[in-house]
Biopython code that builds the backbone (N, CA, C, O; Angstrom):
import numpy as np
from Bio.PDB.StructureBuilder import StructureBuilder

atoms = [
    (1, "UNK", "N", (129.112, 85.552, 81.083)),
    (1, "UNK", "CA", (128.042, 84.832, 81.768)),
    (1, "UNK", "C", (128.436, 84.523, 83.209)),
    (1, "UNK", "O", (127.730, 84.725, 84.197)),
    (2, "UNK", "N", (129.658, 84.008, 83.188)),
    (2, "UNK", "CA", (130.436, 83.733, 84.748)),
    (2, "UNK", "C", (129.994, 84.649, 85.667)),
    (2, "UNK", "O", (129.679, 84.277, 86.797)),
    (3, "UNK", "N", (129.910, 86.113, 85.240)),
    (3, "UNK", "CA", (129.865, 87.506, 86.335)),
    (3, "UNK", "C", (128.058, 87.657, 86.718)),
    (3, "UNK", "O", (127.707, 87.876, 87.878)),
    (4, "UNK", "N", (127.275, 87.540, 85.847)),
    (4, "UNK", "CA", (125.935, 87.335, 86.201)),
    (4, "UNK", "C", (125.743, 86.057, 87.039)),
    (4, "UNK", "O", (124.886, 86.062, 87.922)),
    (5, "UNK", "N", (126.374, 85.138, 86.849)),
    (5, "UNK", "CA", (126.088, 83.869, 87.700)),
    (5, "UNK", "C", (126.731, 84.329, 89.350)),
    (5, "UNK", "O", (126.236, 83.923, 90.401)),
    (6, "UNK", "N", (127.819, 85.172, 89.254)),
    (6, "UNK", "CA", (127.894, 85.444, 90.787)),
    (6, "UNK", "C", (126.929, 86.105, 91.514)),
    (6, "UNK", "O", (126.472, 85.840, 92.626)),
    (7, "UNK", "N", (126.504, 87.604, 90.226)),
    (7, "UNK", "CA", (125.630, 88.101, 90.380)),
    (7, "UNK", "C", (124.237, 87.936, 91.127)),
    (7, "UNK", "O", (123.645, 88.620, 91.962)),
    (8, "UNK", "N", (123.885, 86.399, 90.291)),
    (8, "UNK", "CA", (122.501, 85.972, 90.856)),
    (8, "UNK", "C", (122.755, 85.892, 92.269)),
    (8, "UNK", "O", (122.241, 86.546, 93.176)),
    (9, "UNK", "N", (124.130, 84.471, 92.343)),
    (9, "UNK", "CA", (124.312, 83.934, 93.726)),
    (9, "UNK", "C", (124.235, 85.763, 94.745)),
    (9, "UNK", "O", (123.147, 86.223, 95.091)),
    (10, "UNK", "N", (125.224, 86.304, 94.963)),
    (10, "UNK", "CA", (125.313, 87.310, 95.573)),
    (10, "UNK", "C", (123.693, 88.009, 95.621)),
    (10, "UNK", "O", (123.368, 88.617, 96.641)),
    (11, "UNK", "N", (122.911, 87.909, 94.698)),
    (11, "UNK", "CA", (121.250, 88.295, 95.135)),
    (11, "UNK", "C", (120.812, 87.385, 96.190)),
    (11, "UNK", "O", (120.423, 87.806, 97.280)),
    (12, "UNK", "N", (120.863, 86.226, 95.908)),
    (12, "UNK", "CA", (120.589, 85.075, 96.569)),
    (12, "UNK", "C", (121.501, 84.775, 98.171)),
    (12, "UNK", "O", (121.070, 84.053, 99.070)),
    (13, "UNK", "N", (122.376, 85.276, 98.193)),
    (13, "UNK", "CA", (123.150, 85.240, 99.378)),
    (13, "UNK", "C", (122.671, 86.426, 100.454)),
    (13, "UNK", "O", (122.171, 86.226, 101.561)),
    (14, "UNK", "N", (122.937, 87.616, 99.878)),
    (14, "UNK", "CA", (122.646, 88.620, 100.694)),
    (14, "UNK", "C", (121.192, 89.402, 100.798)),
    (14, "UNK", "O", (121.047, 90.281, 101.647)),
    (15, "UNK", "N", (120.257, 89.088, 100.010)),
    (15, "UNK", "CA", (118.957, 90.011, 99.166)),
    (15, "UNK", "C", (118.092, 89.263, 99.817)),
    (15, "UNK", "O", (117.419, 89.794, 100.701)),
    (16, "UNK", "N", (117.941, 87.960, 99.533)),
    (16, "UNK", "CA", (116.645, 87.064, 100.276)),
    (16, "UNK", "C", (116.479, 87.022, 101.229)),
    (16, "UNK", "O", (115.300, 87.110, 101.572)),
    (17, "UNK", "N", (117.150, 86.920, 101.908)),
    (17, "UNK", "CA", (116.333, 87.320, 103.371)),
    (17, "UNK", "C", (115.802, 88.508, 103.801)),
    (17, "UNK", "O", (115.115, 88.638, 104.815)),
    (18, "UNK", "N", (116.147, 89.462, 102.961)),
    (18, "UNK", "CA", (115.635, 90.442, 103.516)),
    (18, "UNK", "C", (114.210, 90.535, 102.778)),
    (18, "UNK", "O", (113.519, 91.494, 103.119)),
    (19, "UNK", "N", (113.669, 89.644, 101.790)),
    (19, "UNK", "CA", (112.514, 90.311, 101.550)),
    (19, "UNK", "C", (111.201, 89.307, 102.283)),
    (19, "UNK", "O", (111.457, 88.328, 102.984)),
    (20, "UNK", "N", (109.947, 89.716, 101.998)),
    (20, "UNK", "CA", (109.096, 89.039, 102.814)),
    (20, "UNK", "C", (108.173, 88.061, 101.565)),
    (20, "UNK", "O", (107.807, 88.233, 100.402)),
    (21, "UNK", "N", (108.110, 87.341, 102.258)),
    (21, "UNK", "CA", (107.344, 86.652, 101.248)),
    (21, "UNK", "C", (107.715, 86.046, 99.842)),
    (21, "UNK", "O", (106.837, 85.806, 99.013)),
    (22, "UNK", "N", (109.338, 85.755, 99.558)),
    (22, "UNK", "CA", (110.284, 85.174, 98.699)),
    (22, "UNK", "C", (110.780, 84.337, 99.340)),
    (22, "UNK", "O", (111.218, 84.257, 100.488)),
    (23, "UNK", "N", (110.681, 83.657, 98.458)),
    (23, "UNK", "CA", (111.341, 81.694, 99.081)),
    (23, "UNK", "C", (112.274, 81.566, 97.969)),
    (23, "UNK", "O", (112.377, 82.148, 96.889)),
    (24, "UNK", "N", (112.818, 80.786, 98.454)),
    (24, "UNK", "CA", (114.068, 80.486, 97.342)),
    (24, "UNK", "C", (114.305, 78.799, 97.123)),
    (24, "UNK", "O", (114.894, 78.236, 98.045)),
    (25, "UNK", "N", (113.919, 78.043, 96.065)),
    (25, "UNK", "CA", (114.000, 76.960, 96.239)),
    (25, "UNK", "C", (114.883, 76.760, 95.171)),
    (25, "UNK", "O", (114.727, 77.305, 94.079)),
    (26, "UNK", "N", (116.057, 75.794, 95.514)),
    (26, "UNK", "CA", (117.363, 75.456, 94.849)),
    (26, "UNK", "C", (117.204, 74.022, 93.757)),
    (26, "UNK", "O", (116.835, 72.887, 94.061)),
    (27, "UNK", "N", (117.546, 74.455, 92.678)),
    (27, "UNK", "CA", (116.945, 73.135, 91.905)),
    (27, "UNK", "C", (118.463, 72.883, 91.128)),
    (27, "UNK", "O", (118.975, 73.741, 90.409)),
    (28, "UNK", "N", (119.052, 71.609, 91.396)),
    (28, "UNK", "CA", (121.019, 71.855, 90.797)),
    (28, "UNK", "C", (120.844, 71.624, 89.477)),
    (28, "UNK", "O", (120.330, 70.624, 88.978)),
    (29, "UNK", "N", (121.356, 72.729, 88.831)),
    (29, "UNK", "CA", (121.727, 72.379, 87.178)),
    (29, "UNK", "C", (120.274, 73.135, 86.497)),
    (29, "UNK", "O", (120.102, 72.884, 85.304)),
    (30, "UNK", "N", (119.412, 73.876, 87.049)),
    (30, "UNK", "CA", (118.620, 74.888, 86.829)),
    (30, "UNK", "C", (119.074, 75.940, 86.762)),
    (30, "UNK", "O", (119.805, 76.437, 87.619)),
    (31, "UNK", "N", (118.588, 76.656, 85.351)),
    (31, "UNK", "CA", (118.949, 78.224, 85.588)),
    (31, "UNK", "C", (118.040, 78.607, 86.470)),
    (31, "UNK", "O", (117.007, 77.983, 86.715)),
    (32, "UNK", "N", (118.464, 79.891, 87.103)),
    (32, "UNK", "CA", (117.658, 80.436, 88.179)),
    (32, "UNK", "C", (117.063, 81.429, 87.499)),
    (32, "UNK", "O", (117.594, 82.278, 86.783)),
    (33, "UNK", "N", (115.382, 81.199, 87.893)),
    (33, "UNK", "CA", (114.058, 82.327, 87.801)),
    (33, "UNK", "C", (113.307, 82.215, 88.663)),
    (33, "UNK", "O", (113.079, 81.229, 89.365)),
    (34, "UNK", "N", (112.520, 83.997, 88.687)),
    (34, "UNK", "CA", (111.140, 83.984, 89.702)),
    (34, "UNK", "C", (110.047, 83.607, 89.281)),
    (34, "UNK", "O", (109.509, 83.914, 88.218)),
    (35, "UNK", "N", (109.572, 82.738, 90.323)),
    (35, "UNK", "CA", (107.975, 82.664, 90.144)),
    (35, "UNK", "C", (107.544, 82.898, 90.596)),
    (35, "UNK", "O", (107.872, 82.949, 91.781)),
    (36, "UNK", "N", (106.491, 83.250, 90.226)),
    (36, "UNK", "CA", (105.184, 83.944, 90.854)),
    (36, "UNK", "C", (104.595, 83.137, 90.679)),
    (36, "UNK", "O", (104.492, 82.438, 89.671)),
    (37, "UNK", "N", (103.879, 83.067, 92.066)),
    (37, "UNK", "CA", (102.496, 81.792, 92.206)),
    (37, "UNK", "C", (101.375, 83.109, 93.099)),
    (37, "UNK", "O", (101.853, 84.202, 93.402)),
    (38, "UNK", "N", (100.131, 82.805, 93.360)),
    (38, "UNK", "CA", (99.209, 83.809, 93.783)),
    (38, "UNK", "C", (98.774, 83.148, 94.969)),
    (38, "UNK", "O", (99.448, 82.338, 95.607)),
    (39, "UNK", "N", (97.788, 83.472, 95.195)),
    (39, "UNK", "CA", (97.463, 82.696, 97.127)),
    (39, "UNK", "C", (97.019, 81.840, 97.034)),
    (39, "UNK", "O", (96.528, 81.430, 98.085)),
    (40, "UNK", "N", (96.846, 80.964, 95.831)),
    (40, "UNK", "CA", (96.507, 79.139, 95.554)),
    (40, "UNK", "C", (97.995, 78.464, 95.387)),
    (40, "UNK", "O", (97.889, 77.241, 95.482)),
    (41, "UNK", "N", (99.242, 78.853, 95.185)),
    (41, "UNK", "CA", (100.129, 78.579, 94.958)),
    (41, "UNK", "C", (99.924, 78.182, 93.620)),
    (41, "UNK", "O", (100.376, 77.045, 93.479)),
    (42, "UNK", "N", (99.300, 78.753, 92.278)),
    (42, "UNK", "CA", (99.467, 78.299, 90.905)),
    (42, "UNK", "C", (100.252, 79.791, 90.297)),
    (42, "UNK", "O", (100.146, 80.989, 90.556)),
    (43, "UNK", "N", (101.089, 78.943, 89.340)),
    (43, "UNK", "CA", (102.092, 79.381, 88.684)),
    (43, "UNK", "C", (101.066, 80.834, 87.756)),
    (43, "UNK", "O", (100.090, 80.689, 87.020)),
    (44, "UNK", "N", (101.793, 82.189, 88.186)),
    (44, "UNK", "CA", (101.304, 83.471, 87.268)),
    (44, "UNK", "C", (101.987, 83.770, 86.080)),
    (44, "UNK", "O", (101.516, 84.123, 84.999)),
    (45, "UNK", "N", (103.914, 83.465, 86.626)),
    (45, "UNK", "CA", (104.759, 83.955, 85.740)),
    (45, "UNK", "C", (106.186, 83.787, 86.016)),
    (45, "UNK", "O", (106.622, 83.918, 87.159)),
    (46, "UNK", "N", (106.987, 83.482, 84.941)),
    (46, "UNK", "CA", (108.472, 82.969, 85.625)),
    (46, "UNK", "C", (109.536, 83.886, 84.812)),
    (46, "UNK", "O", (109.528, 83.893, 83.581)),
    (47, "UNK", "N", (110.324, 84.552, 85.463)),
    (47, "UNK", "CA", (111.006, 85.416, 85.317)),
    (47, "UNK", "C", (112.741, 84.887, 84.927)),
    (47, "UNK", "O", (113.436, 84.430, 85.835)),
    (48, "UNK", "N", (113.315, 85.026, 83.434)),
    (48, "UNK", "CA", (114.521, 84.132, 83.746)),
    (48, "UNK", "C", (115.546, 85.439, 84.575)),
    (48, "UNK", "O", (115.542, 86.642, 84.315)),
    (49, "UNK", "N", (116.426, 84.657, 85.692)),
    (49, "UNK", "CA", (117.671, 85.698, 86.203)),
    (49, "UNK", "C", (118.950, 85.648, 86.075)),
    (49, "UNK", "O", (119.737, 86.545, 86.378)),
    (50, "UNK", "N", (119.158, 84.780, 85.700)),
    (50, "UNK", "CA", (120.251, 84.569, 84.964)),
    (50, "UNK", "C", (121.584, 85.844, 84.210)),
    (50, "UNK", "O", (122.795, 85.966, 84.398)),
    (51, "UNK", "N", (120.663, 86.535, 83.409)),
    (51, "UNK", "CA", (121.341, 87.794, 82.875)),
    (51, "UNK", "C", (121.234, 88.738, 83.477)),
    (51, "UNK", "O", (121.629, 89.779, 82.951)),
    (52, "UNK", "N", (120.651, 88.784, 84.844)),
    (52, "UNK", "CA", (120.327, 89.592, 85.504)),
    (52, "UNK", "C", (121.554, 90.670, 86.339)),
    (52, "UNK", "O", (122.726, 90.387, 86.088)),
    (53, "UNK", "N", (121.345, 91.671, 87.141)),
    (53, "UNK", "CA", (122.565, 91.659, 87.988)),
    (53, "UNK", "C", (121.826, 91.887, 89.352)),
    (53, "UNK", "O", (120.613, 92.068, 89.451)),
    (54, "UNK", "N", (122.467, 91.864, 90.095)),
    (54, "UNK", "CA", (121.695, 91.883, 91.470)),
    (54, "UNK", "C", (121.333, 93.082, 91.714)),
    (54, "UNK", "O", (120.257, 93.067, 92.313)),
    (55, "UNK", "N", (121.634, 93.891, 91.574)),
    (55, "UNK", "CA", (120.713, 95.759, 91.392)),
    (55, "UNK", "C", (119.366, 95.390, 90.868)),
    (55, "UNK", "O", (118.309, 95.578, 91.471)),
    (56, "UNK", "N", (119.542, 94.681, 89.326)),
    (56, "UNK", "CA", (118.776, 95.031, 88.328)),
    (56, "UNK", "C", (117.287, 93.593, 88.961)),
    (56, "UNK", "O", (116.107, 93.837, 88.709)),
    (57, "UNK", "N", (117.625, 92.470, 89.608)),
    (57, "UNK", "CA", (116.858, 91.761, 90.473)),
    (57, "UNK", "C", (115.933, 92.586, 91.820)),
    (57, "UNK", "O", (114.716, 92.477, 91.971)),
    (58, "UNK", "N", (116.749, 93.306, 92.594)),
    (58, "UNK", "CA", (116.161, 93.986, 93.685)),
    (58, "UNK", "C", (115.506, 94.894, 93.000)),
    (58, "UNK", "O", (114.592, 95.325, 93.703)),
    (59, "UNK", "N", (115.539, 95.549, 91.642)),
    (59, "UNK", "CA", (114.787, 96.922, 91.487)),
    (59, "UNK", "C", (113.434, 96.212, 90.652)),
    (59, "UNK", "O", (112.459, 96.887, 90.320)),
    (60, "UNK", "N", (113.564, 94.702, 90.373)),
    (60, "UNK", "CA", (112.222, 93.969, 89.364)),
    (60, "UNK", "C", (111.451, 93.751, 90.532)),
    (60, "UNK", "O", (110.232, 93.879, 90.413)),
    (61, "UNK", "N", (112.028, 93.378, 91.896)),
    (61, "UNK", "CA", (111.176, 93.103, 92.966)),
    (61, "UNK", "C", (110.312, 94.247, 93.546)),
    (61, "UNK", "O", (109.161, 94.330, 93.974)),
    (62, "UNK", "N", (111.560, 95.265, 93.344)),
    (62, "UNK", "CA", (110.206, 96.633, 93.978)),
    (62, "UNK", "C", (109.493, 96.878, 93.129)),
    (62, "UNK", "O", (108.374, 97.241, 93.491)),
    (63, "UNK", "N", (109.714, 96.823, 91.883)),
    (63, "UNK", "CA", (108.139, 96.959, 90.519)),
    (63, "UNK", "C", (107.399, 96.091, 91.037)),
    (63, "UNK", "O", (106.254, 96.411, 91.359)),
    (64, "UNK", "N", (107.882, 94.750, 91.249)),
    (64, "UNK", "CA", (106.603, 93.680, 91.752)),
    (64, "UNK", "C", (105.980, 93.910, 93.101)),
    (64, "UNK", "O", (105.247, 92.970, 93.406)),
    (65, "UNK", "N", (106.033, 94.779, 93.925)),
    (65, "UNK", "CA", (105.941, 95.047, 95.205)),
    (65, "UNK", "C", (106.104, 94.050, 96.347)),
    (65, "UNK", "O", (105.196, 93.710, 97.105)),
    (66, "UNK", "N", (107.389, 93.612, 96.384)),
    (66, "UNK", "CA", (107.813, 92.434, 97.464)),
    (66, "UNK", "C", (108.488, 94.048, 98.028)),
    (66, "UNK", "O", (109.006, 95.047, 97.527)),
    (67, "UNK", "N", (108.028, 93.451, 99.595)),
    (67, "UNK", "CA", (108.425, 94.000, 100.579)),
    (67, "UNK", "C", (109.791, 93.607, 101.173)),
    (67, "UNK", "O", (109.848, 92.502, 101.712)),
    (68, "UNK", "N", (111.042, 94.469, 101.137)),
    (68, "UNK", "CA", (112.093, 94.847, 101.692)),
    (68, "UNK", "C", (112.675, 95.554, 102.999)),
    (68, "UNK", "O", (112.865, 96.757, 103.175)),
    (69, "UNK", "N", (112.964, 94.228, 104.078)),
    (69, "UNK", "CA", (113.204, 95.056, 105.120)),
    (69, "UNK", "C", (114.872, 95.236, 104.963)),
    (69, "UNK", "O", (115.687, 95.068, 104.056)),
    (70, "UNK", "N", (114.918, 95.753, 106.624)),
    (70, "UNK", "CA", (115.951, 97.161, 106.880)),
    (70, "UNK", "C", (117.163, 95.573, 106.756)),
    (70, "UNK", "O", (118.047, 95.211, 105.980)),
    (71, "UNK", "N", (116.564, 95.068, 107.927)),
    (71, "UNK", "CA", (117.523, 93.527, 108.335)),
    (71, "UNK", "C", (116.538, 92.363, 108.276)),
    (71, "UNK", "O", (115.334, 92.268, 108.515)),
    (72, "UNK", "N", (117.265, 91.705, 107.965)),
    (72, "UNK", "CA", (116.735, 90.142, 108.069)),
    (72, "UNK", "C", (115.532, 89.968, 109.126)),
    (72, "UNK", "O", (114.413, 89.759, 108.657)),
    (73, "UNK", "N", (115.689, 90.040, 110.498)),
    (73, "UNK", "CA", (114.881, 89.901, 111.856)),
    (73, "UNK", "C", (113.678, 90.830, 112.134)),
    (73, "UNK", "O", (112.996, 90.815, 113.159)),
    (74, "UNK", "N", (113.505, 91.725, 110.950)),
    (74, "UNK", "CA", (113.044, 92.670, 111.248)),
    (74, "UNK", "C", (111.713, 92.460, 111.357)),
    (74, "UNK", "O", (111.500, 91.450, 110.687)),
    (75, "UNK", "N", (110.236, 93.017, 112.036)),
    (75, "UNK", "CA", (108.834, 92.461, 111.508)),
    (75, "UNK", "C", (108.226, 93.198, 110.224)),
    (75, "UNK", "O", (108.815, 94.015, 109.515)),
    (76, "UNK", "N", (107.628, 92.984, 110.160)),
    (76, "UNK", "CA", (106.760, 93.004, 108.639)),
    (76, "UNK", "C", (105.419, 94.355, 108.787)),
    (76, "UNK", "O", (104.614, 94.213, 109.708)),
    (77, "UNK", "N", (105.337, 95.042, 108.267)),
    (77, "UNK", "CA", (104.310, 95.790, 108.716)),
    (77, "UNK", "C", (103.149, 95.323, 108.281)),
    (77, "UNK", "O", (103.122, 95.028, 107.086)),
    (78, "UNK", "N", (101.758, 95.100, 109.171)),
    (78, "UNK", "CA", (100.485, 94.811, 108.618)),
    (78, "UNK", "C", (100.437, 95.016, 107.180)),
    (78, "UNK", "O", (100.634, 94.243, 106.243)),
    (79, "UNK", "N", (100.112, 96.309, 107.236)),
    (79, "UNK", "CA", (99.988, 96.583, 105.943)),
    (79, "UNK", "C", (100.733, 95.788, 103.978)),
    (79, "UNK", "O", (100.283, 95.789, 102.832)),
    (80, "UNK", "N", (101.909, 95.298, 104.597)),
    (80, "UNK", "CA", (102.274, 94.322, 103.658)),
    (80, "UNK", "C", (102.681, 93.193, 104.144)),
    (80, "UNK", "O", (103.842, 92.782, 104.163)),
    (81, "UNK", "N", (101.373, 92.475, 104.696)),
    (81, "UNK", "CA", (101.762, 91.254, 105.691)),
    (81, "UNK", "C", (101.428, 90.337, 103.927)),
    (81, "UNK", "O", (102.073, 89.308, 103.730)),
    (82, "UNK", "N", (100.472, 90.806, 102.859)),
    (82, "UNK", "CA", (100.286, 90.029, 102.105)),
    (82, "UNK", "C", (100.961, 90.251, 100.664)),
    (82, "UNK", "O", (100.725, 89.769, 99.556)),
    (83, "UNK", "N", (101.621, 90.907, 100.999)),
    (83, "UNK", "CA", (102.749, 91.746, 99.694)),
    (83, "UNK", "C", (103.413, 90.570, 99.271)),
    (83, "UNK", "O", (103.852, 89.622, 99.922)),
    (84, "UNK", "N", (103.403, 90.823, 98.004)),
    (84, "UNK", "CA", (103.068, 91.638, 97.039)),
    (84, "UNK", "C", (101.995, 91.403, 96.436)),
    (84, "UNK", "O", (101.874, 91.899, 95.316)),
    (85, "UNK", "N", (101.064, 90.707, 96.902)),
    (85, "UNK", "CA", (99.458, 90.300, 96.441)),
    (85, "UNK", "C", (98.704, 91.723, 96.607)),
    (85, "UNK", "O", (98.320, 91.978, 97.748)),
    (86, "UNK", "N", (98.470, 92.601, 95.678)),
    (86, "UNK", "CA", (97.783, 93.431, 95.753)),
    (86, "UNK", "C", (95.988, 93.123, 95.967)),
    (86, "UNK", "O", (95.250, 94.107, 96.030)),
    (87, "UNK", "N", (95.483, 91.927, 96.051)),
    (87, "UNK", "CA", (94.516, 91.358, 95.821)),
    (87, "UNK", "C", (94.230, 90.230, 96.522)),
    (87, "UNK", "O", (93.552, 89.276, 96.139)),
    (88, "UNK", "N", (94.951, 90.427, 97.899)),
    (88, "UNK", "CA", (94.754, 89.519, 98.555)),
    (88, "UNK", "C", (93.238, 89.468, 98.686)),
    (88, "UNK", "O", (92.495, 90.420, 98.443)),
    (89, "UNK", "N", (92.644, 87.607, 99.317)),
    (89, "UNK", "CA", (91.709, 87.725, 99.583)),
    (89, "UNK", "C", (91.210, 87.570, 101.144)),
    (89, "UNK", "O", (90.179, 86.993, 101.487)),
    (90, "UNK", "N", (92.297, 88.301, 102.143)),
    (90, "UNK", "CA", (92.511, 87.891, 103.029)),
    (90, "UNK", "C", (92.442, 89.517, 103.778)),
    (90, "UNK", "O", (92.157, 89.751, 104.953)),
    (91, "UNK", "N", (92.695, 90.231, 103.008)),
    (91, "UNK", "CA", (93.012, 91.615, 103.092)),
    (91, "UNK", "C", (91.448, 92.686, 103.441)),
    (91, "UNK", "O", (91.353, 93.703, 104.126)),
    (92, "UNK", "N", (90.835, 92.249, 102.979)),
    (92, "UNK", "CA", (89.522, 92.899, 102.692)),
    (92, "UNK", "C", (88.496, 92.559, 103.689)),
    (92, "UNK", "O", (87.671, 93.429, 103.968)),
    (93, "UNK", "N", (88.432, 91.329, 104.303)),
    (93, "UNK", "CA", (87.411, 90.687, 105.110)),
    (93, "UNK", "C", (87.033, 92.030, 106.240)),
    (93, "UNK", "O", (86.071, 92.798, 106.232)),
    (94, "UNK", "N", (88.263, 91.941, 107.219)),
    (94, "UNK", "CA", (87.810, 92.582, 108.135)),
    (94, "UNK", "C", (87.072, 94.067, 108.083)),
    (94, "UNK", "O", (85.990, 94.388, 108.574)),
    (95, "UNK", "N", (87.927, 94.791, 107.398)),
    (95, "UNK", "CA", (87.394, 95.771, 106.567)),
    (95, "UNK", "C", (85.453, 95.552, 106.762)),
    (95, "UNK", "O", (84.527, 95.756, 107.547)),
    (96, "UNK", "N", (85.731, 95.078, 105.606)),
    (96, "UNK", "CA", (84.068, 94.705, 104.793)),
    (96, "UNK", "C", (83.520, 94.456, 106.367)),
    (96, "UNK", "O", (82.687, 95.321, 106.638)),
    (97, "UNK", "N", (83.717, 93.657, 107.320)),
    (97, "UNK", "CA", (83.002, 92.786, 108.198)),
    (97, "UNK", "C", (82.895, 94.169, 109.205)),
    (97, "UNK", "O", (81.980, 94.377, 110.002)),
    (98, "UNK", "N", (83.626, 94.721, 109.051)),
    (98, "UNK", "CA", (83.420, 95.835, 110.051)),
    (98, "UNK", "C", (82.611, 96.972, 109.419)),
    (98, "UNK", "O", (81.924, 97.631, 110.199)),
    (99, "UNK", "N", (82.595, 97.223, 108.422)),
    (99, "UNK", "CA", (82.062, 97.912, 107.670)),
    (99, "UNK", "C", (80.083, 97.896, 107.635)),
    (99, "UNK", "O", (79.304, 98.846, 107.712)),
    (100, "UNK", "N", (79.831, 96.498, 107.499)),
    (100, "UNK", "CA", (78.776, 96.222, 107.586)),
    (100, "UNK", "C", (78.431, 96.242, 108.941)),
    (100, "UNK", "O", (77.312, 96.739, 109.063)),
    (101, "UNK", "N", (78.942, 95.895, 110.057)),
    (101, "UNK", "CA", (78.441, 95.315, 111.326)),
    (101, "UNK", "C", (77.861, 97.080, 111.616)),
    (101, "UNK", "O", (76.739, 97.461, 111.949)),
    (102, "UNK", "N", (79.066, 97.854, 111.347)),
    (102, "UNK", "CA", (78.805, 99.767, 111.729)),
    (102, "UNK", "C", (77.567, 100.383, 111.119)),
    (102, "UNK", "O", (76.751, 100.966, 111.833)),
    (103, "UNK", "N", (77.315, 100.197, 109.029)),
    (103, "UNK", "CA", (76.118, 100.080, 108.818)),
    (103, "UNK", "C", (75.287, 99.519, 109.768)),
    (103, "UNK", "O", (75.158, 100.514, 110.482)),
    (104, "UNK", "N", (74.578, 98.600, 110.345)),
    (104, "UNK", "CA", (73.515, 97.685, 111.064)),
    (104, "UNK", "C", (73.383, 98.377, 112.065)),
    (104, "UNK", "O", (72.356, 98.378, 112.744)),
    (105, "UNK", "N", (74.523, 99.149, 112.331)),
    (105, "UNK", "CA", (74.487, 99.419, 114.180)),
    (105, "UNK", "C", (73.872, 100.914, 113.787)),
    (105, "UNK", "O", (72.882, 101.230, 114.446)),
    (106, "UNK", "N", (74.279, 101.763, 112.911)),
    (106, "UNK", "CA", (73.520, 102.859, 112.592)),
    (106, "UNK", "C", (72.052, 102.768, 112.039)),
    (106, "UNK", "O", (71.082, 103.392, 112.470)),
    (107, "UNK", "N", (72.074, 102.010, 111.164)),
    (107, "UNK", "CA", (70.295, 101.874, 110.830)),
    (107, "UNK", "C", (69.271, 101.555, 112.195)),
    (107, "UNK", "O", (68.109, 101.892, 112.421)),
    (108, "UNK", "N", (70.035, 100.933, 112.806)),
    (108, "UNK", "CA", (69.156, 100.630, 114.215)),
    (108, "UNK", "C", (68.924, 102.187, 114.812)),
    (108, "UNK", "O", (67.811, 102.703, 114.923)),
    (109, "UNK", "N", (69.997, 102.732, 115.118)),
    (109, "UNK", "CA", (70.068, 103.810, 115.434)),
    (109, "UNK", "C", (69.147, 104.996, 114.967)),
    (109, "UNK", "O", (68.618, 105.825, 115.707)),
    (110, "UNK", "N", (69.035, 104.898, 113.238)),
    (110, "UNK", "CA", (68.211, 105.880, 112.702)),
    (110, "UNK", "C", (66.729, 104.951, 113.063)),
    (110, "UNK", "O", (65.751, 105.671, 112.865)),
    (111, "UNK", "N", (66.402, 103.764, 113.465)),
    (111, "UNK", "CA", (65.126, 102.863, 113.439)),
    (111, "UNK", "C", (64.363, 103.616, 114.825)),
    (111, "UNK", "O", (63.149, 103.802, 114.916)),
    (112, "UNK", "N", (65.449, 104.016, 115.925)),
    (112, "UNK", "CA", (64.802, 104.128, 117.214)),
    (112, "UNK", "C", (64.435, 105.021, 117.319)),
    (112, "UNK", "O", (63.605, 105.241, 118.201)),
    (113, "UNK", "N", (64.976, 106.237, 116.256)),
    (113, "UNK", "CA", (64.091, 107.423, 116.636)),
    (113, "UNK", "C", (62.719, 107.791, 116.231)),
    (113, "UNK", "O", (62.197, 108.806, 116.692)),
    (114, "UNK", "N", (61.959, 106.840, 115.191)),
    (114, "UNK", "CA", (60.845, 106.932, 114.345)),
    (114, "UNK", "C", (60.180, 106.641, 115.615)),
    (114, "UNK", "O", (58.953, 106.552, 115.663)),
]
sb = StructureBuilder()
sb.init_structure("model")
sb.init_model(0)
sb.init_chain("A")
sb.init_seg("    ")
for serial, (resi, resn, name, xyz) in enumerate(atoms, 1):
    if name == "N":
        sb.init_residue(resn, " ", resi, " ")
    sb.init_atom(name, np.array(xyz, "f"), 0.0, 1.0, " ", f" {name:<3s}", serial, name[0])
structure = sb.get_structure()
């Protein structure tokens, strides 16, 4: 058990910062697990890590799609500014808003030639 407990720490030392959107909050005399909370911050699912090894932690995160940069400082690409929320509801607006405004601007368009 001793060697997984370094394990975790050593995830926790060197791994977290590099990902986006993982917080790490220290609770003493807690075993350590992930949670997943969604874009209300309510609890989805808690992961124990404990038996984990730090390979076998970084490779549950890329199934979960948390984004992994190169270095710590690095920026974040748009595209997983809301990662690992596949469902953001934050994601879609502009899209949609642009989407419609282009519809409107073409129907006018097909309106002027009648």
């Amino acid at each position: 058990m001793f060697s997984f407990s370094l394990q975790v720490k050593a995830f926790v030392v060197q791994d977290i910062p590099l990902y986006h959107n993982l917080v790490m909050k220290h609770i003493p005399g807690a075993d350590p697990e992930l949670v997943l909370l969604n874009h209300y911050y309510e609890e989805l699912d808690r992961i124990a890590l404990s038996d984990m090894t730090q390979s076998e932690i970084n490779e549950l995160l890329g199934k979960l799609g948390f984004y992994r940069k190169a270095e710590a400082d690095d920026q974040v690409p748009e595209e997983f500014r809301f990662s690992p929320a596949k469902d953001s509801p934050f994601k879609e607006e502009p899209s949609s808003v642009a989407t419609e405004t282009e519809a409107s601007k073409e129907s006018e368009v097909q309106h002027s030639d009648l």
